[in-house]
C-alpha beads as a LAMMPS data file, in Angstrom:
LAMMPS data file: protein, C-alpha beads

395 atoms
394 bonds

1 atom types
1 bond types

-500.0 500.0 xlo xhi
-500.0 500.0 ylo yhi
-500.0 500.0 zlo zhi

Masses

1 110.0

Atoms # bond

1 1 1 -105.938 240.162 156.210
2 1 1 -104.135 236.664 154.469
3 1 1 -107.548 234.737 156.207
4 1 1 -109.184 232.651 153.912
5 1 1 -112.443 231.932 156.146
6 1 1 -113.411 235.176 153.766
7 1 1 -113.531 233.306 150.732
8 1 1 -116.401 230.771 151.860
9 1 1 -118.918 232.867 150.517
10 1 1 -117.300 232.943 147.277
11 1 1 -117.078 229.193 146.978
12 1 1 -120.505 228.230 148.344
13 1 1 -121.687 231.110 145.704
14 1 1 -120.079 228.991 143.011
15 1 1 -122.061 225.746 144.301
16 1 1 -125.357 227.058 144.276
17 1 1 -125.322 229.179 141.206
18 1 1 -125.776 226.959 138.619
19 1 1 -129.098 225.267 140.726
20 1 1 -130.393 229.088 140.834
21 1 1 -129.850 229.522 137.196
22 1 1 -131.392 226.198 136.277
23 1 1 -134.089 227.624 138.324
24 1 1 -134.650 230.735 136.502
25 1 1 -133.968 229.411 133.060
26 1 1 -137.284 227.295 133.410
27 1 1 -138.898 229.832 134.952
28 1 1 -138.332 232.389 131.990
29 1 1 -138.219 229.476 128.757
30 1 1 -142.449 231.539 127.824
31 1 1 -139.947 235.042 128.082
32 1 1 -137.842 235.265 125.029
33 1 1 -136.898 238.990 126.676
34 1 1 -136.163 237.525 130.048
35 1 1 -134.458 234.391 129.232
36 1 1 -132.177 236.351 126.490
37 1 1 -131.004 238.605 129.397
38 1 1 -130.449 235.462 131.393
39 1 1 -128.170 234.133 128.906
40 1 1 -126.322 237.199 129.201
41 1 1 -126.480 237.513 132.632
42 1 1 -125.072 233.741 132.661
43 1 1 -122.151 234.769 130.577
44 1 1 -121.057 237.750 132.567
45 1 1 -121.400 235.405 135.904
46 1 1 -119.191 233.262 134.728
47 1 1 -117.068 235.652 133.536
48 1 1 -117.161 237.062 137.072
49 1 1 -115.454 233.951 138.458
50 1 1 -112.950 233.530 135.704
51 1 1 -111.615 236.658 136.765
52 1 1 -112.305 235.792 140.928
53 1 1 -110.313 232.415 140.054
54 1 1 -107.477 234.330 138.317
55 1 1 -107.409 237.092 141.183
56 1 1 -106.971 234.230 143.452
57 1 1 -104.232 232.367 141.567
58 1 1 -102.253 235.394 141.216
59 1 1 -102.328 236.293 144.786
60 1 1 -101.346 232.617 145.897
61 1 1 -98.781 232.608 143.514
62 1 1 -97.684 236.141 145.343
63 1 1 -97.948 234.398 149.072
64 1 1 -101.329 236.547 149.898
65 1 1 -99.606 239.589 148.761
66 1 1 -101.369 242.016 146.073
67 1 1 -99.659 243.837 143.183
68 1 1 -100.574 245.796 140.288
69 1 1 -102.076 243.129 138.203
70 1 1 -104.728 242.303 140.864
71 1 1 -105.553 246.031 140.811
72 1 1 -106.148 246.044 137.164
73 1 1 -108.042 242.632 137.347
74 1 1 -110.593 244.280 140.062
75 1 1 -111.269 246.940 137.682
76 1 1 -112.222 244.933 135.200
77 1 1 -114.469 242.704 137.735
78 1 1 -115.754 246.126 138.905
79 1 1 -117.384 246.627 135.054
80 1 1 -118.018 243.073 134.902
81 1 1 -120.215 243.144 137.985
82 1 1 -121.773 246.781 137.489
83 1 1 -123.089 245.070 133.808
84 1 1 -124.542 242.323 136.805
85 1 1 -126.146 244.681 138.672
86 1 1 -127.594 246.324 135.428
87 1 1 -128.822 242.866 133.639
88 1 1 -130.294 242.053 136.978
89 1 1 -132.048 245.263 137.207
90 1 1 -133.367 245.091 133.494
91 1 1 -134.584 241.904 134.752
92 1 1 -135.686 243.042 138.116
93 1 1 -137.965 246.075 136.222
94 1 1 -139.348 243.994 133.761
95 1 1 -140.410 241.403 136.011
96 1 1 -141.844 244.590 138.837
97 1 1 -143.449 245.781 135.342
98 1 1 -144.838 241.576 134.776
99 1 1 -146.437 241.857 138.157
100 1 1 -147.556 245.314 138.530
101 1 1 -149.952 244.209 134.729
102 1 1 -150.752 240.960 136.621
103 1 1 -151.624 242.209 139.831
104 1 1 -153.826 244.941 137.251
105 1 1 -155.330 242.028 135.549
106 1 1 -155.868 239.935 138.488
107 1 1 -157.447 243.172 139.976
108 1 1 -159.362 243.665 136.961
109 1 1 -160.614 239.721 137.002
110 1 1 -161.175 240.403 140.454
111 1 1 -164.034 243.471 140.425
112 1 1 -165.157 241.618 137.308
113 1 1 -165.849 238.847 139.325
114 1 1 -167.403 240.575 142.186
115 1 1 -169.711 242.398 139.246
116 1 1 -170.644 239.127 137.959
117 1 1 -171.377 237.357 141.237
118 1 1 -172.948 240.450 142.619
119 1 1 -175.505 240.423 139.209
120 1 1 -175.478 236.789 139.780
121 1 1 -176.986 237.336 142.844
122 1 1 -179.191 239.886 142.295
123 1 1 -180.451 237.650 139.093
124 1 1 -180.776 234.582 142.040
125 1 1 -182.759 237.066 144.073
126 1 1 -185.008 237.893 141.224
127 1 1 -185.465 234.949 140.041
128 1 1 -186.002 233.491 143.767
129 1 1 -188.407 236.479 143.985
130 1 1 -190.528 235.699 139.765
131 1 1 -190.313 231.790 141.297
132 1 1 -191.975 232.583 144.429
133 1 1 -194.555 235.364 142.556
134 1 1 -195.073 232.718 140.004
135 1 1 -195.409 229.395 142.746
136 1 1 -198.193 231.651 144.113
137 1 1 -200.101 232.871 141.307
138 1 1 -200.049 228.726 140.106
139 1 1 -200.547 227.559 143.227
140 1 1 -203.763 229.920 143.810
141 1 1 -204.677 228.991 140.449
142 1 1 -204.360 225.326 141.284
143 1 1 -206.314 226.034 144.252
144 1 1 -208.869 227.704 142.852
145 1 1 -209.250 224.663 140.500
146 1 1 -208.971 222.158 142.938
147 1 1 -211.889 224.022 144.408
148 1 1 -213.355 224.208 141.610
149 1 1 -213.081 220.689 140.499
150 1 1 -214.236 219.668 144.078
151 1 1 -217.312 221.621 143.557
152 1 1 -218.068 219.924 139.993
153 1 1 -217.200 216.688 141.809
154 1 1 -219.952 217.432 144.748
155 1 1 -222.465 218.584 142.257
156 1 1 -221.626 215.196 139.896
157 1 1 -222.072 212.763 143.109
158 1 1 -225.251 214.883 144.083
159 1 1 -226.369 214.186 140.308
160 1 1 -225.406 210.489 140.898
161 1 1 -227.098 210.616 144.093
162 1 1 -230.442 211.954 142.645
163 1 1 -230.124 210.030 139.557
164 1 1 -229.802 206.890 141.731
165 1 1 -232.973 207.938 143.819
166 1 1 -234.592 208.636 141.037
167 1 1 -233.855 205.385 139.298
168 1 1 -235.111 203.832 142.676
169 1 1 -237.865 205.919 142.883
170 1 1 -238.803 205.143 139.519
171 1 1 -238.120 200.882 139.536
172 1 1 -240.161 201.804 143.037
173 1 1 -243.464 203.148 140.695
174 1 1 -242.815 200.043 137.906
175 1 1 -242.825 197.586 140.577
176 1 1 -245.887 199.113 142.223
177 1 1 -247.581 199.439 138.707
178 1 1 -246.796 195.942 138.050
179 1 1 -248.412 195.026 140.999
180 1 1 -251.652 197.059 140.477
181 1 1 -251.585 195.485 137.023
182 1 1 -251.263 191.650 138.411
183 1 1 -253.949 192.618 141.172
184 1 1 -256.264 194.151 138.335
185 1 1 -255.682 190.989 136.484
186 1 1 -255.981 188.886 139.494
187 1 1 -259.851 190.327 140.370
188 1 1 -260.642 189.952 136.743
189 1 1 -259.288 186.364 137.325
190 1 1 -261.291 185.809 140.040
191 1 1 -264.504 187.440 138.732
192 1 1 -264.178 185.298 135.830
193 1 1 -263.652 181.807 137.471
194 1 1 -265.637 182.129 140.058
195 1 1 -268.968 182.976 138.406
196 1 1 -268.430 179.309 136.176
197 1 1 -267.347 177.463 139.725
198 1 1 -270.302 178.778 141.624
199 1 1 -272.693 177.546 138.701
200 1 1 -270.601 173.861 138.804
201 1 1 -271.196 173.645 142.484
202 1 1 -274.740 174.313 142.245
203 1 1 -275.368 172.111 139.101
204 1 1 -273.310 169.439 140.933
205 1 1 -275.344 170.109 144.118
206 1 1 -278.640 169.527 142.028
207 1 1 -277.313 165.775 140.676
208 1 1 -276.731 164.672 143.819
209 1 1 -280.269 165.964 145.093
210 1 1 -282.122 164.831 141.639
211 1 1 -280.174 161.520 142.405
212 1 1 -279.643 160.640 145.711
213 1 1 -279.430 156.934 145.623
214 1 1 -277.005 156.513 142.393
215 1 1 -273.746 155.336 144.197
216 1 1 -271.675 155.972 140.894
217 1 1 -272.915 159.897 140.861
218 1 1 -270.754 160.196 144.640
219 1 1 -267.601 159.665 143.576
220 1 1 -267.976 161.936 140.603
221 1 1 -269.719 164.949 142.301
222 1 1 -266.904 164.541 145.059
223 1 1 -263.883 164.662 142.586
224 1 1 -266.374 167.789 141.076
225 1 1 -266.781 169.180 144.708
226 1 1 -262.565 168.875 145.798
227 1 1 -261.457 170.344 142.244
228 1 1 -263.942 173.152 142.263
229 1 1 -262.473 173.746 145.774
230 1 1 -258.987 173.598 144.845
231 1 1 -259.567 176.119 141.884
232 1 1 -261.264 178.585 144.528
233 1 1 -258.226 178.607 146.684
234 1 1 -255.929 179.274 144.055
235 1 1 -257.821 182.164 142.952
236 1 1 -258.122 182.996 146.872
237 1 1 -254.215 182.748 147.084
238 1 1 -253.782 184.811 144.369
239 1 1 -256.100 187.603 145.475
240 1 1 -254.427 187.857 148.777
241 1 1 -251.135 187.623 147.070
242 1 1 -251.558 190.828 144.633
243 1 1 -253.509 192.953 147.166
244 1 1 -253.321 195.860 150.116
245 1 1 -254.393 193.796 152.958
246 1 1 -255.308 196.128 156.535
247 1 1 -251.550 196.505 158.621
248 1 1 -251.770 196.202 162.441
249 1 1 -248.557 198.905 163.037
250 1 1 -246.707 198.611 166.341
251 1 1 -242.799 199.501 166.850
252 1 1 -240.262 196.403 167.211
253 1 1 -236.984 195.900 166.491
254 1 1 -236.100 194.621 163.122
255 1 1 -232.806 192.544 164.396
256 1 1 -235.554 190.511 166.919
257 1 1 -237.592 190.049 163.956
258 1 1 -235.478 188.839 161.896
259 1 1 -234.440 186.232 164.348
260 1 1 -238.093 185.131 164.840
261 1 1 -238.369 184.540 161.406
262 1 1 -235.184 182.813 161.491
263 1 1 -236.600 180.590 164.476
264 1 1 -239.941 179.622 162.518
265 1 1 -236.827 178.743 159.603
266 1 1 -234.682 176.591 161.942
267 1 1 -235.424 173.138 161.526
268 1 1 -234.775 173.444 157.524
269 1 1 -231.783 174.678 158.474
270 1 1 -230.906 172.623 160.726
271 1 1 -231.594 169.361 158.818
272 1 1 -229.909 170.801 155.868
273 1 1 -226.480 171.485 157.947
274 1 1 -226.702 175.516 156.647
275 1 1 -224.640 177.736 158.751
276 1 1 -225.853 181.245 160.018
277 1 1 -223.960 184.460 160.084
278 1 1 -225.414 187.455 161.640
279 1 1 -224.020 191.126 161.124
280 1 1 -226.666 193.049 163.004
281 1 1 -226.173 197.215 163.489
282 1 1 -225.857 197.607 167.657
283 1 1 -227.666 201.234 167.510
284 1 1 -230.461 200.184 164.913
285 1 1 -233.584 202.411 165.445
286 1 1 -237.316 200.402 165.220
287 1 1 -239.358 200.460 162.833
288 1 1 -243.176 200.460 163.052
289 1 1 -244.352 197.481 161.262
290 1 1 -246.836 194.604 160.919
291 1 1 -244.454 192.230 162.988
292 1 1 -246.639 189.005 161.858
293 1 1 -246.466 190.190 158.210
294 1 1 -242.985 191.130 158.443
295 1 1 -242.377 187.450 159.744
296 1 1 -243.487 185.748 157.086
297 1 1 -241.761 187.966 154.449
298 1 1 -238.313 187.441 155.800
299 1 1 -239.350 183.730 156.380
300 1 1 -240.052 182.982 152.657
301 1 1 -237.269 184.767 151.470
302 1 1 -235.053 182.526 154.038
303 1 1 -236.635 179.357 153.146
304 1 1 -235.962 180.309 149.393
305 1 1 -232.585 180.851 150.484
306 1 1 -231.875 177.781 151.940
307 1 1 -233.853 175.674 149.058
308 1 1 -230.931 177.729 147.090
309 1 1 -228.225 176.355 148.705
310 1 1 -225.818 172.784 148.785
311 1 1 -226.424 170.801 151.589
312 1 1 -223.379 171.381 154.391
313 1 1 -222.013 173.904 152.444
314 1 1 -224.508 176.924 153.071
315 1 1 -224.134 179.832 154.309
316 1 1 -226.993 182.137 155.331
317 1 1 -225.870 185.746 156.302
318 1 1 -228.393 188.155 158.105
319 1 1 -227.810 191.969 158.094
320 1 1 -228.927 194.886 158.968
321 1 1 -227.869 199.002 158.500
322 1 1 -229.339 202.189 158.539
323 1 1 -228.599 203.900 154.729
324 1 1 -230.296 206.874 153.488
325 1 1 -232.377 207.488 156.671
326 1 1 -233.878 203.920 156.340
327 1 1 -233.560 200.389 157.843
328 1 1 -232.226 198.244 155.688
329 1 1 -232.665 194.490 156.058
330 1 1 -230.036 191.977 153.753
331 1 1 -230.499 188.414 153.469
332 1 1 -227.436 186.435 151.544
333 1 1 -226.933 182.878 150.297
334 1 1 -224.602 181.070 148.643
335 1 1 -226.249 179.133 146.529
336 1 1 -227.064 178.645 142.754
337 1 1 -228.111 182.128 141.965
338 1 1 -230.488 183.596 139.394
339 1 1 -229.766 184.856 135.987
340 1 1 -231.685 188.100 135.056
341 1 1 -234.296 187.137 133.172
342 1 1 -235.069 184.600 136.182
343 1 1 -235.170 187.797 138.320
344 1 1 -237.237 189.973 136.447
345 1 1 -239.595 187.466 136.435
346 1 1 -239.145 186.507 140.397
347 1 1 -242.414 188.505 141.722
348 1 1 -244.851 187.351 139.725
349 1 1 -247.390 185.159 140.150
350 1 1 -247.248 181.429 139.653
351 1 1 -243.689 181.825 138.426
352 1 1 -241.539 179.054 140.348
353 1 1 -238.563 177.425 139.229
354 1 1 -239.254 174.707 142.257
355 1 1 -241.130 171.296 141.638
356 1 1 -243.488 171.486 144.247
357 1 1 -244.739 174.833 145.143
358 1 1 -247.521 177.729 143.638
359 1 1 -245.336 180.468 142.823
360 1 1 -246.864 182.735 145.197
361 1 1 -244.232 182.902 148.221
362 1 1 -242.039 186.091 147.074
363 1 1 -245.262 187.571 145.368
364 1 1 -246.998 187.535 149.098
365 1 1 -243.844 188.931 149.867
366 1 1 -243.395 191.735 147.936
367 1 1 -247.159 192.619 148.581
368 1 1 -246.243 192.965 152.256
369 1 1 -243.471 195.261 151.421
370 1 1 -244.768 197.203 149.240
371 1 1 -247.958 197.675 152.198
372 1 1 -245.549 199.022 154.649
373 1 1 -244.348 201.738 151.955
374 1 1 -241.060 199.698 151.617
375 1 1 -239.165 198.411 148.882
376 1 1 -237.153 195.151 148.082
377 1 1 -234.042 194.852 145.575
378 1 1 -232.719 191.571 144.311
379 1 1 -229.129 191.199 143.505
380 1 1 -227.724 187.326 142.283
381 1 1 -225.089 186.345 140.303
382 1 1 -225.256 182.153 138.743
383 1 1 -222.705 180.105 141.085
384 1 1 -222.342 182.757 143.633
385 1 1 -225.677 183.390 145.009
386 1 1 -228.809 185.585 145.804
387 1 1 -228.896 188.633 148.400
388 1 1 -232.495 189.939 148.746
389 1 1 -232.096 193.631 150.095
390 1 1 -235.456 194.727 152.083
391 1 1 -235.690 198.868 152.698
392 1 1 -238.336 199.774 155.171
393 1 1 -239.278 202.947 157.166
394 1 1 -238.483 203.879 160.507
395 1 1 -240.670 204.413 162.906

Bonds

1 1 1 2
2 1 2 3
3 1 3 4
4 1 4 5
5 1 5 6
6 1 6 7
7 1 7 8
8 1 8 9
9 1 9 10
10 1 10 11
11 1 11 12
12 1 12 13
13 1 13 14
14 1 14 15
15 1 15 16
16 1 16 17
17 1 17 18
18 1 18 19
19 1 19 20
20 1 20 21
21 1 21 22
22 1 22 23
23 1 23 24
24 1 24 25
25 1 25 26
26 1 26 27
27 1 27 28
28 1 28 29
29 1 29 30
30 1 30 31
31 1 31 32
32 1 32 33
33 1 33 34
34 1 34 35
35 1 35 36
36 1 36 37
37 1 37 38
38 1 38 39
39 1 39 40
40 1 40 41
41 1 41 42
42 1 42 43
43 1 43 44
44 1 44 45
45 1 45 46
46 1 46 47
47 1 47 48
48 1 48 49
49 1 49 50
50 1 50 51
51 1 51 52
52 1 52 53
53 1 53 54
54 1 54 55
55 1 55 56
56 1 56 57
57 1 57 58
58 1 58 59
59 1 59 60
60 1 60 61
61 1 61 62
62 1 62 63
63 1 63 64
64 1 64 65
65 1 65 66
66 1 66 67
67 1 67 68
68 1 68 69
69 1 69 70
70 1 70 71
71 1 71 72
72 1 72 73
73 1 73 74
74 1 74 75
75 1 75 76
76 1 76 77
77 1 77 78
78 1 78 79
79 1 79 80
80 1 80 81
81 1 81 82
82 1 82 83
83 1 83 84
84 1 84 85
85 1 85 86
86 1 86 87
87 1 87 88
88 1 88 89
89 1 89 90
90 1 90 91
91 1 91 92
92 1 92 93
93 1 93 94
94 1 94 95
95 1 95 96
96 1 96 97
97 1 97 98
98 1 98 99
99 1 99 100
100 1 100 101
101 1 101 102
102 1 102 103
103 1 103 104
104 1 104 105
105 1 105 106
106 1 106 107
107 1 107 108
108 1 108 109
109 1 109 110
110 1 110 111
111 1 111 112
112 1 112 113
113 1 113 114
114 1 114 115
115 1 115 116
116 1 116 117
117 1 117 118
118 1 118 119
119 1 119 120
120 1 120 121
121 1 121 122
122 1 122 123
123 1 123 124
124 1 124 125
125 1 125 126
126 1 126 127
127 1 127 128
128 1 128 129
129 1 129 130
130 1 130 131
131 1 131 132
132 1 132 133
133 1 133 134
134 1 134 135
135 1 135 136
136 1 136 137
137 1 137 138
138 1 138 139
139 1 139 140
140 1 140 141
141 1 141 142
142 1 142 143
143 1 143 144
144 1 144 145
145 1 145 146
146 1 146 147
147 1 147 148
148 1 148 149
149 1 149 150
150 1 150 151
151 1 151 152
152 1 152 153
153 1 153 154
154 1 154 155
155 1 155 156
156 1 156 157
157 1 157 158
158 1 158 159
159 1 159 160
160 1 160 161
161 1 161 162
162 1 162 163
163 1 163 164
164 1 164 165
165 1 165 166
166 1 166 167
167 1 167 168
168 1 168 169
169 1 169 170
170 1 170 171
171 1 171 172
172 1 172 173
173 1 173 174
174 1 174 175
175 1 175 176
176 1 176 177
177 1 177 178
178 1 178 179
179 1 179 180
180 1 180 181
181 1 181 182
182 1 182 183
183 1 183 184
184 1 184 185
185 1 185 186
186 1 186 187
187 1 187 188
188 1 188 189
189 1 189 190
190 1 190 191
191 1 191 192
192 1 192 193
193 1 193 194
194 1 194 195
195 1 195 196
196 1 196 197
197 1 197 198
198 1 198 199
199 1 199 200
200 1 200 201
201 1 201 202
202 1 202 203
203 1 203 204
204 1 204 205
205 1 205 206
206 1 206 207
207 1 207 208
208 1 208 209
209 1 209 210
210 1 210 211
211 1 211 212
212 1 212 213
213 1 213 214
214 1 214 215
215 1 215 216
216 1 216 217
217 1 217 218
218 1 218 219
219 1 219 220
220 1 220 221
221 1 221 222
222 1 222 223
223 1 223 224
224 1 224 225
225 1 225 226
226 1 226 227
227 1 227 228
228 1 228 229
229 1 229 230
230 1 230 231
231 1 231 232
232 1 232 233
233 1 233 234
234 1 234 235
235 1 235 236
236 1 236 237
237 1 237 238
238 1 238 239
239 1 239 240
240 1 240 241
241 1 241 242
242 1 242 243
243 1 243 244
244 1 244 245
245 1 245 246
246 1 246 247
247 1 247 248
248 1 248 249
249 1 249 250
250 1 250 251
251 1 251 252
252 1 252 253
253 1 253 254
254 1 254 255
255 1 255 256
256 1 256 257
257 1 257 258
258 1 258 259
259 1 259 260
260 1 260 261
261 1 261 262
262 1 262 263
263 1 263 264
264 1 264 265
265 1 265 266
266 1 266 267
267 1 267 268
268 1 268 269
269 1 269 270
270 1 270 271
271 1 271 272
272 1 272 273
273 1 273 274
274 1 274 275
275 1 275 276
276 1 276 277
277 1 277 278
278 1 278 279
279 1 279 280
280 1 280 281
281 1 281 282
282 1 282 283
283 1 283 284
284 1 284 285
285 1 285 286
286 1 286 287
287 1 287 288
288 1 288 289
289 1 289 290
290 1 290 291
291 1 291 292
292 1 292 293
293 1 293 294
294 1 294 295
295 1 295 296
296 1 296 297
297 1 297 298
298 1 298 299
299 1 299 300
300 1 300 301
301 1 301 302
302 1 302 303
303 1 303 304
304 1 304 305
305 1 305 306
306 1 306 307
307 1 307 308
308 1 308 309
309 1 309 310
310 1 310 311
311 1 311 312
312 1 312 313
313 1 313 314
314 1 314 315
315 1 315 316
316 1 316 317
317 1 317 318
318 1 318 319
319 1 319 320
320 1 320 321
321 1 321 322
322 1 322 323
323 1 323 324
324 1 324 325
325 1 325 326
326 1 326 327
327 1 327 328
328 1 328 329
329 1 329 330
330 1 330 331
331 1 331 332
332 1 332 333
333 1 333 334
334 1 334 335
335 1 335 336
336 1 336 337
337 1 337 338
338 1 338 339
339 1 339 340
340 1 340 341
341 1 341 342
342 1 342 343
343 1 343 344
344 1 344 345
345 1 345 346
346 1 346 347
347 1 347 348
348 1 348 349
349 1 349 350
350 1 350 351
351 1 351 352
352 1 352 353
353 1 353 354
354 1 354 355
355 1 355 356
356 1 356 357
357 1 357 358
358 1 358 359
359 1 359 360
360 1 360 361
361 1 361 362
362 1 362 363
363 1 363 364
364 1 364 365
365 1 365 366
366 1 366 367
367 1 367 368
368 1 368 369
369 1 369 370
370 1 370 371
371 1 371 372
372 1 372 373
373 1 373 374
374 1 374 375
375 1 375 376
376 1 376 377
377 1 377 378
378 1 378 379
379 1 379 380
380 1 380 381
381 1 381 382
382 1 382 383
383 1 383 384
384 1 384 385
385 1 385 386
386 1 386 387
387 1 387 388
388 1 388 389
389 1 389 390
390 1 390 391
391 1 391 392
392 1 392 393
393 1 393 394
394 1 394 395
């Protein structure tokens, strides 16, 4: 057709050939078989064009017009590009053959993946399944000893809680046995002195009648007279200190008790500048008590309590609760406190760390506790204070 439009293909085959091959020779450098054929297939390429380039020099050298030289050159570029056709083939097959063993191998990988994730999951569900079986045989079991160890608990605070009433109970009998020893003691006391005083009153009773007239005898049978008198209070004092005296019950409210014996109390407070705090239960049931009795406990442990305590610095704090099914009556200072031998000692009779006093205040008081079936607990710590802790019935 002499149009040379029909040789384009040809020369933009020649451009891009030797990209392509560069292409495929890194592509097959891991294939000794596949890049050998590439070699080959590289040689009879170029080969191909050699003989293209001479086809086309010959017929421009014949002005477009063929001959029998051409003929024998496309012949040989026939063979030349039948070997092609076969190398690429080879090539072709092997690599079909490559991917037909990958696509096996990948399909192999690909079920043995599946098997493993699908026995990975059935291992997840087992395990899900032994983790939940085993979360609720341990978690029963920690129940069960939570339970358990709540019920040892309960029965170890109920122990507490009867060893503690016991204990009370018990310090309850000492101090009453304590106090039928001192009244025991106290009548023998009494017996005792009072038998000798009663003879010294009557002997001094006969001087002053076998000697009326002897000025000197007057002043000595009067000292006689106001000693022997003195001595039979004491021994009075103590009597009515260390025994059960007759109770005139009637039902009053502890909180208006307490502030009637904190009325009687007022003017020592007062002049010592002590301040009063009051923490008084609202609901508070009464209690059936000696209300005059009563008074003058809570009044002697008060005035103690302010005796206790620095001048404009006191504090005096009044409470009352209901614990244990009883009314319970504190009274708290802040003042020099006791140590413990100072309060196991704090009931009995004559036993005063004051200068001027008989020791007989907080014995009468614990008698008039102990007569309304009550108890009273002392609690005091040096440099921090005293609380005196009063439990009585209700009524």
């Amino acid at each position: 057709m002499r149009d040379a439009k029909f040789l384009l293909p040809y020369y933009s085959a020649r451009k891009n050939i030797d990209s392509v091959y560069k292409i495929l020779l890194q592509l097959t450098k891991n294939n000794s078989l596949q890049h050998e054929r590439l070699l080959t297939l590289d040689s009879l390429i170029k080969r191909k064009f050699d003989i293209a380039e001479s086809s086309l020099k010959i017929i421009q050298s014949a002005a477009l017009v063929p001959d029998s030289s051409i003929e024998e050159l496309t012949l040989v570029s026939k063979k030349n590009s039948d070997s092609v056709r076969l190398v690429i083939g080879l090539m072709q097959n092997r690599e079909n053959d490559l991917q037909k063993k990958r696509s096996e191998a990948v399909s192999f990988t690909s079920v043995a993946i599946k098997v493993v994730n699908l026995t990975s999951l059935i291992v997840a569900i087992l395990l899900v399944i032994y983790s939940v079986f085993t979360f609720n045989i341990q978690n029963r079991a920690k129940r069960d000893a939570d339970n358990r160890a709540a019920g040892y608990r309960k029965q170890l605070e109920e122990r507490v809680m009867e060893l503690d009433k016991a204990n009370k109970d018990l310090e309850e009998l000492r101090r009453l046995e304590k106090f039928a020893i001192t009244g025991r003691i106290a009548r023998a006391i009494a017996h005792e002195v009072r038998n000798p005083l009663t003879n010294i009153g009557l002997a001094a009773e006969q001087i002053k009648i076998q000697s009326p007239d002897n000025p000197d005898n007057d002043d000595l049978l009067q000292m006689i007279n106001r000693n022997t008198g003195r001595i039979n209070q004491l021994v009075t004092d103590l009597l009515n200190s260390s025994k059960f005296s007759e109770l005139n019950y009637e039902t009053a409210s502890i909180n208006n008790v307490l502030d009637d014996a904190l009325a009687l109390a007022f003017d020592r407070i007062q002049l010592r500048k002590i301040a009063v705090k009051k923490k008084y239960a609202a609901k508070l049931r009464k209690v059936s008590v000696d209300v005059e009795k009563i008074r003058i406990a809570f009044l002697n442990i008060m005035v103690n309590a302010v005796e206790a305590m620095d001048d404009d610095r006191g504090v005096l704090l009044l409470e009352t609760i209901e614990s244990d099914n009883k009314c319970v009556v504190a009274i708290t200072d802040n003042g020099i406190g006791m140590d413990r031998e100072t309060i196991s000692k704090l009931f009995e009779p004559y036993f005063t760390n004051k200068i001027k006093g008989n020791g007989l205040g907080l014995t009468n008081t614990q008698n008039i506790i102990l007569n309304h079936k009550g108890y009273i607990e002392v609690k005091s710590e040096l440099g921090k204070g005293s609380s005196f802790i009063i439990y009585l019935h209700f009524a």
